[in-house]
Phi, psi and omega in degrees: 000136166289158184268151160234181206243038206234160168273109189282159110312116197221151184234166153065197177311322194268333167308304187311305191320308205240029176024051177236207191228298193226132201258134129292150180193152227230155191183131172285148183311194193020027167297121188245158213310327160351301207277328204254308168301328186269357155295317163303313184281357169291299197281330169234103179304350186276342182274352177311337164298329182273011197289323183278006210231354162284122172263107195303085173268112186262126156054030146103008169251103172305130189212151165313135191298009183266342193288146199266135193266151179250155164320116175105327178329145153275058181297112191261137171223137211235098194308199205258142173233140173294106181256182198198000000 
């Protein structure tokens, strides 16, 4: 099976964790968009409050966590944000 590619993006609490702007990361194909938050939340369990409140984006479109990621994709993930 092939591998894909895609650029996570990260704002908010998954930014602070892993104190980049953005991730590459490698993923087997018919990988759906899901699959790239519970890898984050694998590698930082403190962000694990955000698994139900995270909202998903590909290539500037909000999508459903089942939707299958493509080669190349931009994935955006998008925590819950706290206005004051």
């Amino acid at each position: 099976m092939s591998e894909i590619t895609v650029t996570v993006k990260l704002f908010a609490a998954y930014q602070e964790a892993y104190g980049v702007p953005e991730l590459v990361l490698e993923f087997p194909e018919d990988t759906p968009v899901a699959v790239v938050r519970d890898r984050l939340l694998s590698e930082h369990p403190e962000l694990t409050q955000l698994r139900d409140f995270t909202r998903f984006g590909v290539n500037l479109q909000f999508v459903e966590p089942d939707s299958i990621l493509q080669d190349g994709d931009e994935v955006v993930l998008i925590p819950p944000v706290s206005g004051g």
